[in-house]
C-alpha positions as CSV (number, residue, x, y, z in Angstrom):
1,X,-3.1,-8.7,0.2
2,X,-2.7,-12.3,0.6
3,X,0.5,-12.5,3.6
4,X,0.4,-14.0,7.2
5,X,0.3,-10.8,10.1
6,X,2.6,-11.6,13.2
7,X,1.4,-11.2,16.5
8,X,2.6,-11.0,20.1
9,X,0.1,-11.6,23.3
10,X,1.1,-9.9,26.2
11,X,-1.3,-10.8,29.1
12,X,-0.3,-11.9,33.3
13,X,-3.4,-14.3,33.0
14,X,-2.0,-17.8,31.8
15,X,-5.5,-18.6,30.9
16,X,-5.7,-16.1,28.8
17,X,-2.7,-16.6,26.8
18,X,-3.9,-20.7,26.5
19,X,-6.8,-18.9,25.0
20,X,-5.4,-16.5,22.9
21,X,-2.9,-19.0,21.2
22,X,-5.5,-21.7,20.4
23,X,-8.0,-18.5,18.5
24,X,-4.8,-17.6,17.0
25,X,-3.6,-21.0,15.8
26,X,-7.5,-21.3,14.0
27,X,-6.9,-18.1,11.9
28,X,-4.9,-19.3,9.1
29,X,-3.1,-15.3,8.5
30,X,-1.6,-15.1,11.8
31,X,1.2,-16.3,13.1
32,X,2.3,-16.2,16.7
33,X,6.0,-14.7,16.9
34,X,6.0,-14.8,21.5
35,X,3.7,-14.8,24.3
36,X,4.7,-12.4,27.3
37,X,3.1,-12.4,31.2
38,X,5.2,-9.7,31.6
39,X,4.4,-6.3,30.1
40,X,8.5,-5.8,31.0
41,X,9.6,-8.1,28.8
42,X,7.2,-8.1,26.3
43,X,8.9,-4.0,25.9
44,X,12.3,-5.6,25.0
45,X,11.0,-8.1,22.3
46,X,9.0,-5.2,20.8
47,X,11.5,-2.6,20.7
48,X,13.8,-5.3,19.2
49,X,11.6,-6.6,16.7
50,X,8.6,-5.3,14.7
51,X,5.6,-7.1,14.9
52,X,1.6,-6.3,13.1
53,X,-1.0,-6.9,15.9
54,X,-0.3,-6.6,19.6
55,X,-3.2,-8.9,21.8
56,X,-2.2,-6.6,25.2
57,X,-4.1,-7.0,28.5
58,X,-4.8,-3.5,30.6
59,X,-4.5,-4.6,34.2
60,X,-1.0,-6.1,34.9
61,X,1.3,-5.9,37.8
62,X,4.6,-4.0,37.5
63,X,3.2,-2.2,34.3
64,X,-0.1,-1.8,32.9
65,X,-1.0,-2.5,29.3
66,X,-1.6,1.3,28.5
67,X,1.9,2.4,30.2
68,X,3.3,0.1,27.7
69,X,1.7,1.9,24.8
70,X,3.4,4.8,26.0
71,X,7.1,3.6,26.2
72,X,6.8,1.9,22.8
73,X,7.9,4.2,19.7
74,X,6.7,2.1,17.0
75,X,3.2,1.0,18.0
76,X,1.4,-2.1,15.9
77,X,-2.2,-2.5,15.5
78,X,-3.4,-3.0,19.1
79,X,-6.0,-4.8,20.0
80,X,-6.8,-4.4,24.1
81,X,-7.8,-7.4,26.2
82,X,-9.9,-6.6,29.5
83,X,-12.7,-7.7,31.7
84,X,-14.0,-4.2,31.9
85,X,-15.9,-2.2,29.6
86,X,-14.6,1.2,30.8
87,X,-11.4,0.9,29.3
88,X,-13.4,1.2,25.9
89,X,-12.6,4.8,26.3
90,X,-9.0,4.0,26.3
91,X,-9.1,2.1,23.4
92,X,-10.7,5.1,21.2
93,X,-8.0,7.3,23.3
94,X,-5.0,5.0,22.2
95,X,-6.5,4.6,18.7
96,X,-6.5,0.4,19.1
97,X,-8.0,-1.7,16.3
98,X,-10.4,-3.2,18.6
99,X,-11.0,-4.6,22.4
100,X,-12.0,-7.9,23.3
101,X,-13.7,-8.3,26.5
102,X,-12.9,-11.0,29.0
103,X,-13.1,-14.0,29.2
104,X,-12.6,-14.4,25.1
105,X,-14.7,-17.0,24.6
106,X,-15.9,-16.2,21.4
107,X,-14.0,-16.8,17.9
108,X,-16.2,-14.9,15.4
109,X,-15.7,-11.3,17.9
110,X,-12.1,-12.5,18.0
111,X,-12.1,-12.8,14.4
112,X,-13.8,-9.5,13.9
113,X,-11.1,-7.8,16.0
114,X,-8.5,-9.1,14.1
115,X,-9.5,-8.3,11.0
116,X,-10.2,-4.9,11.9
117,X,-6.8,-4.7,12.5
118,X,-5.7,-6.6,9.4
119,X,-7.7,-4.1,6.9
120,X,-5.9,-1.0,9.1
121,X,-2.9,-2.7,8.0
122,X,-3.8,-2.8,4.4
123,X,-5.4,0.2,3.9
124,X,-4.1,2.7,1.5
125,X,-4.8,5.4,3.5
126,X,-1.9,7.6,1.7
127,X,-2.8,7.7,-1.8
128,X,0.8,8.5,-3.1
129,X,4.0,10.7,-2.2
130,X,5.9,12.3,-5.2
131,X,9.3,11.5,-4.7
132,X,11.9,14.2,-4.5
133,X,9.0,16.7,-4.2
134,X,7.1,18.3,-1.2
135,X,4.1,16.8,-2.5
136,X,1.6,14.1,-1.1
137,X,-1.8,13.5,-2.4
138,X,-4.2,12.3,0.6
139,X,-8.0,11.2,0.3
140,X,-10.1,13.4,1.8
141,X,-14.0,12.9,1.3
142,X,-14.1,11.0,-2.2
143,X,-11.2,14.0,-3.9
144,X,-7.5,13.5,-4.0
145,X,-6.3,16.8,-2.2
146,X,-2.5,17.4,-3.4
147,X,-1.0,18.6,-0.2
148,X,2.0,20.6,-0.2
149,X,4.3,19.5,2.7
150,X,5.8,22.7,3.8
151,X,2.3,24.0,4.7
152,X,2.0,21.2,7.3
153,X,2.5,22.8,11.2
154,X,1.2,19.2,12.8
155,X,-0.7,16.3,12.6
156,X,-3.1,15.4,14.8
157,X,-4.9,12.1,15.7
158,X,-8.4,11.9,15.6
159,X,-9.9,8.7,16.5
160,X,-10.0,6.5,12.9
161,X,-9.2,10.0,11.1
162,X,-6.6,12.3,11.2
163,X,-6.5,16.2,11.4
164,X,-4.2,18.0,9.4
165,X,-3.2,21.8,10.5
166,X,-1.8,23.7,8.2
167,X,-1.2,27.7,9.0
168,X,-5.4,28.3,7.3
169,X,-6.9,25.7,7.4
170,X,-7.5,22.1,9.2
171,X,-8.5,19.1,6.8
172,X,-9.7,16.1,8.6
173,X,-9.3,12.7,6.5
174,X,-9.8,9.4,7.3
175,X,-6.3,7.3,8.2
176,X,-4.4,6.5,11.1
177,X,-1.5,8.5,12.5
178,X,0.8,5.8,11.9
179,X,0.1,4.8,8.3
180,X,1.1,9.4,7.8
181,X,4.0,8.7,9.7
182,X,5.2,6.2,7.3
183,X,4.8,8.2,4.5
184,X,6.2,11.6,5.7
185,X,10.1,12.5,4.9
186,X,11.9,11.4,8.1
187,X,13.8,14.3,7.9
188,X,11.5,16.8,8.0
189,X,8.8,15.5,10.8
190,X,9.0,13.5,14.1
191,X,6.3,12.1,15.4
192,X,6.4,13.6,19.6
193,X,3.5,11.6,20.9
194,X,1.0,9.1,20.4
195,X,-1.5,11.6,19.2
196,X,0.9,14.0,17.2
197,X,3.2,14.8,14.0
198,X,5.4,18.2,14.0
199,X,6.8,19.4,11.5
200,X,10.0,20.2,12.3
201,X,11.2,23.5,11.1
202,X,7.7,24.4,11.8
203,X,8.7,24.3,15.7
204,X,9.0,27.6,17.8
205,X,10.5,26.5,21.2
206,X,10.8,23.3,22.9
207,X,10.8,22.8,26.8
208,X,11.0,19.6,28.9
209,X,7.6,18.0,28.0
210,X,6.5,20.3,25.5
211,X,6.9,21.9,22.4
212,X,5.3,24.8,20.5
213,X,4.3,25.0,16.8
214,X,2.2,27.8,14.9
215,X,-0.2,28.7,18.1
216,X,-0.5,25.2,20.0
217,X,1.5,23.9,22.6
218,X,1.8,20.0,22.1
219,X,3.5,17.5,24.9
220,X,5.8,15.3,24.2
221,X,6.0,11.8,25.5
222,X,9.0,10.4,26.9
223,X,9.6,7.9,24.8
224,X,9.3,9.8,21.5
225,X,11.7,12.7,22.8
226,X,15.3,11.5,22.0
227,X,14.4,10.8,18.2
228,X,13.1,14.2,17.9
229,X,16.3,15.8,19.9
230,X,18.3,13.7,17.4
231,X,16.5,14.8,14.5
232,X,16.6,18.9,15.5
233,X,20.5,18.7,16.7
234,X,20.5,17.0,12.8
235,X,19.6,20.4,11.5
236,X,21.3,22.2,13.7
């Protein structure tokens, strides 16, 4: 897929973002839509407008990078920028692209961060959805397992794969959470947390932070609760 990927750099070091901005301005795919050294305002641009790869530092005053991921409900390829190797853990956590350890100094680990993110972003995880049906063919191992939606409780995020619980059985195929989300019907699953899909008429009770479906309890994140209180007042 031959198309240029916007990008945002959120980061409180000015340095940094001189950095950042001359690596990006070497890659000929990206294009720099904003530069932020303020995590607060960088939340408004995002929620406003969609962008592919978010460059986010950890460590910032007012907000940290990670607390950012949490308020955002449509999250782009991430890519973490930090000085410590620790928040490695994070990044697996959070289910980034990549992280780039500071100072960036390097352009071929920049490069291979970025285009980590840029084949997440064109992989066909989500082989095909039948229109009008309940069906959805997903790759898992080298078969094409035909899914049938209504068996679906939740969807669970995995690292680079996915699991998938149904009422017998869990399938665990490689995809992101987000790339699912996309190809689910809207109206019949809302994704509650960073980490997890329900299925919405697959939902037994729902409390302030959490919600149960088939025999789990799953939180929900702040951020992701009034679409999903929209969505069951919808079928109510």
């Amino acid at each position: 897929m031959n198309r240029n990927y916007t990008c945002v750099l959120v980061d409180d070091d000015l340095m940094s973002l001189k950095i950042l901005r001359a690596l990006i301005g070497k890659t000929p795919f990206l294009q720099l839509e904003g530069m932020f050294d303020n995590p607060i305002e960088a939340f408004k641009s995002l929620s406003e407008k969609k962008v592919d790869i978010l460059f986010l530092d950890v460590e910032m005053p007012e907000m940290t990078g990670l607390e950012l991921l949490d308020t955002l409900s449509e999250i782009p390829q991430i890519i973490l920028t930090t000085s410590k190797y620790n928040y490695a853990v994070d990044a697996f956590d959070y289910d980034v692209a990549d992280f780039l350890l500071k100072p960036i100094e390097n352009y071929s680990r920049f490069l291979k961060a970025v285009r980590k993110a840029k084949a997440n972003l064109e992989k066909p995880e989500i082989e095909h959805v039948l229109n009008g049906t309940d069906q959805m063919f997903i790759k898992v191992d080298s078969l094409l397992v035909n899914f049938n939606l209504n068996d679906i409780l939740h969807i669970e995020a995995f690292g680079d794969y996915i699991k998938i619980h149904t009422e017998h059985k869990i399938f665990v195929v490689h995809a992101k959470l987000r790339t699912v989300e996309e190809a689910l019907p809207r109206n019949n699953f809302a994704r509650i947390h960073r980490s997890f899909i329900v299925r919405l008429d697959k939902i037994k009770n729902i409390d302030p932070s959490n919600l149960e479906v088939g025999k789990k309890v799953l939180p929900i994140s702040n951020s992701y609760r009034p679409n999903l209180l929209s969505k069951i007042n919808t079928l109510s």
